[in-house]
Structures are given as structure tokens and as C-alpha cells.
N, C-alpha and C positions, 0 to 999 in steps of 0.2 A: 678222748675219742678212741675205738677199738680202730683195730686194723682192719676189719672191712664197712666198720663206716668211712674211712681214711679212703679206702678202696674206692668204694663207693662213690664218692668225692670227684676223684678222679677223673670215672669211667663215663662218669655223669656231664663232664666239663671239657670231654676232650674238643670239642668243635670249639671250644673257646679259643683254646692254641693256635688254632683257623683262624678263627677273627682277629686274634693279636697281630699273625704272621701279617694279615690283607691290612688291618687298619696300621699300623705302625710300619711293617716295612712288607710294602709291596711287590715290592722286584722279588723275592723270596718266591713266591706265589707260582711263577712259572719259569723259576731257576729251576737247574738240573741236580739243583743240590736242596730242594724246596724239604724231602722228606730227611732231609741232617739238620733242615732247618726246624719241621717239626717237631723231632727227637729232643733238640735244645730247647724249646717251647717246652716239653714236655716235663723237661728235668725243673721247669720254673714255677709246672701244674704242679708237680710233687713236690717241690721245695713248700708251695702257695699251702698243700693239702699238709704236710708236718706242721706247720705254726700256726694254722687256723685254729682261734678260739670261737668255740658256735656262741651264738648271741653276740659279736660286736657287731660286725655286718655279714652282710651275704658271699659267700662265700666265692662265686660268683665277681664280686666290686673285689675282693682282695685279691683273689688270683690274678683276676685281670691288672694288677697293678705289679703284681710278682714274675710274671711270665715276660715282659720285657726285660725286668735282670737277669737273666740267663742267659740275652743276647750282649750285652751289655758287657755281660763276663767275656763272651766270649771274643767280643771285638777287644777287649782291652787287653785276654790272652793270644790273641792274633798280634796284635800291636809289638807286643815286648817278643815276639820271636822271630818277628821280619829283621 
């Protein structure tokens, strides 16, 4: 995949980062901290868009599985420095 099909990907997908934030952690949603929340969503959208191979599934179902580890990282990097 080129870099602005990668792009592309992306830019296509961002409201997904939305749905992951509302359907998985909702308090996020109208925290004061909601848009740090989507920036980490966002690093999980591009992590999702570097390892996409087209033709297994939609890219779409993968992300959506990918963008919760981002949070995931980042409570467990929260964890280890309280």
C-alpha cells in the first residue's frame, strides 16, 4: 500500500475513533480531556493503517479492533508511573 492510500485510510476512518471512544469508553466522550483521548485513538487508527493487509478484511473490522490498544497502552503506561 502507497502512502496516500495509507493516507487515505486514515482520513476516511477518522469518525471511527468516535465510535471506539463512545462505544468502549464513554466517559471519555465529555471528559475535558476527550480530544487527548482522540489523539490516542488516533495513534491506534495509524498503527490499524501501517499493518493493514487489503483483501483480509475491511479495514474498517481491523481498525476497529486496533484502536482500543492504544488505550490500553496507555492505561498500563499510566499504571507503572503512579
Amino acid at each position: 500500500m502507497t502512502g496516500p492510500e495509507r493516507d487515505k485510510l486514515i482520513e476516511e476512518n477518522l469518525q471511527l475513533v468516535w465510535y471506539v471512544m463512545a462505544r468502549y469508553y464513554p466517559s471519555t466522550i465529555n471528559s475535558p480531556e476527550r480530544e487527548d483521548f482522540f489523539q490516542i485513538g488516533c495513534i491506534g487508527l495509524i498503527f490499524a493503517a501501517n499493518n493493514y493487509k487489503p483483501g483480509s478484511v475491511k479495514f474498517s473490522t481491523f481498525a476497529a479492533r486496533n484502536i482500543p490498544v492504544s488505550y490500553t497502552h496507555l492505561r498500563a503506561h499510566e499504571t507503572r508511573h503512579d
